[in-house]
N, C-alpha and C positions, 0 to 999 in steps of 0.2 A: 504494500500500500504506500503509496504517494506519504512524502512528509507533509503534515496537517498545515503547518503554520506556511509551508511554500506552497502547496497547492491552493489555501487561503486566497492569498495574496495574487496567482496567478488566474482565480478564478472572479475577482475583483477588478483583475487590469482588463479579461477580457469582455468583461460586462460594460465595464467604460468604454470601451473600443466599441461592443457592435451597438451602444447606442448612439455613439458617435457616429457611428457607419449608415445607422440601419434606414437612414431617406435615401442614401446611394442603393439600396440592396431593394427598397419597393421601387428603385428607378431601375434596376435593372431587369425584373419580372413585368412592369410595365411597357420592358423592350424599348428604352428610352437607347436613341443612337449614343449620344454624349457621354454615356458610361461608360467605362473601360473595364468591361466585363470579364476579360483574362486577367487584368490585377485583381478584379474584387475576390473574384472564384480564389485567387491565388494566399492572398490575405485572409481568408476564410479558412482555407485549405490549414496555414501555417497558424492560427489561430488553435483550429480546433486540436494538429496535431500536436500542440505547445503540451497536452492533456495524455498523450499517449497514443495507440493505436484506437483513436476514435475514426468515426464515419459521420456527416453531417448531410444534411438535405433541407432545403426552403421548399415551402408550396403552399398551396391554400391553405389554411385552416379549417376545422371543423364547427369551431363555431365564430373565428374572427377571421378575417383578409389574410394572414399571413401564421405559418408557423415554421419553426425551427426545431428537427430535432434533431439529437447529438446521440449517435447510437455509439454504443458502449461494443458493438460487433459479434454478439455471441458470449459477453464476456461475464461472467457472473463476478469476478472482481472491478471490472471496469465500471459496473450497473452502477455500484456503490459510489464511485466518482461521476458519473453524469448525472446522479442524483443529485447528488451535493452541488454540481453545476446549476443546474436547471432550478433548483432549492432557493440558488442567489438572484435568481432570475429578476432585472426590475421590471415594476409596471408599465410598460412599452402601449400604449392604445395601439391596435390593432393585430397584436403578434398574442400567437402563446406558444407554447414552448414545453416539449416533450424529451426526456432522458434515455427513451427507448424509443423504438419503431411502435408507430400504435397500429392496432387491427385497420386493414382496411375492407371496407367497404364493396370496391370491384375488384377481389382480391384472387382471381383466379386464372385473369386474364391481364398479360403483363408482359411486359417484353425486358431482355437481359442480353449483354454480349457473352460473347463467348469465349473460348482462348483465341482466336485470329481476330477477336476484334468487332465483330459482326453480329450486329442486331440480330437476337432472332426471335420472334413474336411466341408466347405460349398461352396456350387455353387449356388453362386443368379443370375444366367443368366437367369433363366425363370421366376423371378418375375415381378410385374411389378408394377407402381407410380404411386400416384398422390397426387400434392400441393394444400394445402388448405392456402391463404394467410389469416395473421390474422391481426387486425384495426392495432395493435402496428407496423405493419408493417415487423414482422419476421412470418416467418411457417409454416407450421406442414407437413412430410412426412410420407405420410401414406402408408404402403407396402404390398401388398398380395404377399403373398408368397408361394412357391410349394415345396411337398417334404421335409416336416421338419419334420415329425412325429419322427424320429429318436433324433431332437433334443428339449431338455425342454424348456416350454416356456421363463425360465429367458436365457436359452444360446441363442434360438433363439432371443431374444430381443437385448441381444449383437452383434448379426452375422447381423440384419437389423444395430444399430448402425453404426455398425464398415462399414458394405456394403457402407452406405452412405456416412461417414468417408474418405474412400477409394474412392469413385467417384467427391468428392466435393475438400476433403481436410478440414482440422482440422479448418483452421482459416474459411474458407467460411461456416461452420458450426454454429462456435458461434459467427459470425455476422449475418447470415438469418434464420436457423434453430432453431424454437423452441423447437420443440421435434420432435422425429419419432415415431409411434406408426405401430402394426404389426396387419395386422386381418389376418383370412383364407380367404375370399372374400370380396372384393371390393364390395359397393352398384353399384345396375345399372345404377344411375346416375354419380356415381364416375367410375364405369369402362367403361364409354364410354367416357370420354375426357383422361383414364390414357394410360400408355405408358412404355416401356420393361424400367425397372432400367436401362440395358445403357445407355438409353438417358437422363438419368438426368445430367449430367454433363454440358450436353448443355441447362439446364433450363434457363432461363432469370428470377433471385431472382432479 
């Protein structure tokens, strides 16, 4: 864990930074020309990674114009520091601000690169789940999936990730989730209690 009183201090200078910043950064989602959108991203980038192997992302918000979260990556010690980030958070009108990836909403259909680089579009509406709980008491989501041929096994491994990512939310992840693992078919004991990837969000972990 990060020293207290530096991480402090570090989580203090960056709050004063993005409120200083943050009319350039609604002017850059506005697609305002005059912004110099390769620094801001870059400023942002070196900001958040002042904190560690953090991830960031701007986009609408859910219930205001603008949100900011700062994903911790998977990390269950990291959680504990972008909590504490987001904790210091000031009253910005129009922003709110998230420590984890929250569920979303159209979370099935998403697009992701790959390793060369390359967009490639995914729809896991026709997959479908099933949880194996384990003694420790966290996971495993195991996905058959349809219609991947197009994509490599390490990008499909991502697009289950990210699928589950997207229906649960990043923190429900690395407290119940051990791992996801992807087959082309479910056994027939497994696909008879499994269930469409929609409805995992309503799992009871």
């Amino acid at each position: 864990m990060q020293n207290s009183q530096n991480l402090n201090s570090r989580i203090e200078s960056f709050w004063r930074w993005f409120a200083e910043t943050e009319e350039a950064i609604r002017d850059y989602f506005a697609d305002e020309t005059f912004v110099d959108k390769a620094a801001l991203v870059e400023a942002i980038d070196n900001r958040v990674l002042d904190f560690g192997l953090f991830s960031w992302t701007i986009g609408p918000g859910s219930g205001r114009p603008f949100n900011l979260t700062i994903s911790p990556n998977g990390s269950r010690e990291r959680l504990l520091v972008s909590k504490q980030i987001v904790a210091a958070a000031p009253p910005l009108p129009g922003w709110e601000f998230h420590y984890a990836k929250p569920p979303q909403e159209q979370g099935l259909v998403f697009s992701l690169y790959d390793d060369f680089m390359m967009e490639c579009e995914v729809d896991a509406s026709g997959w479908r789940f099933v949880v194996e709980k384990r003694p420790e008491g966290r996971a495993v989501v195991i996905l058959e999936t349809q219609d991947t041929g197009r994509l490599g096994p390490d990008t499909l491994f991502m697009a289950a990730q990210q699928a589950v990512t997207n229906l649960l939310g990043e923190e429900m992840v690395i407290n119940h989730v051990q791992h996801v693992e992807v087959v082309e078919e479910l056994e027939p004991a497994q696909k008879a209690i499994s269930a469409p990837l929609e409805q995992l969000s309503s799992f009871a972990f």
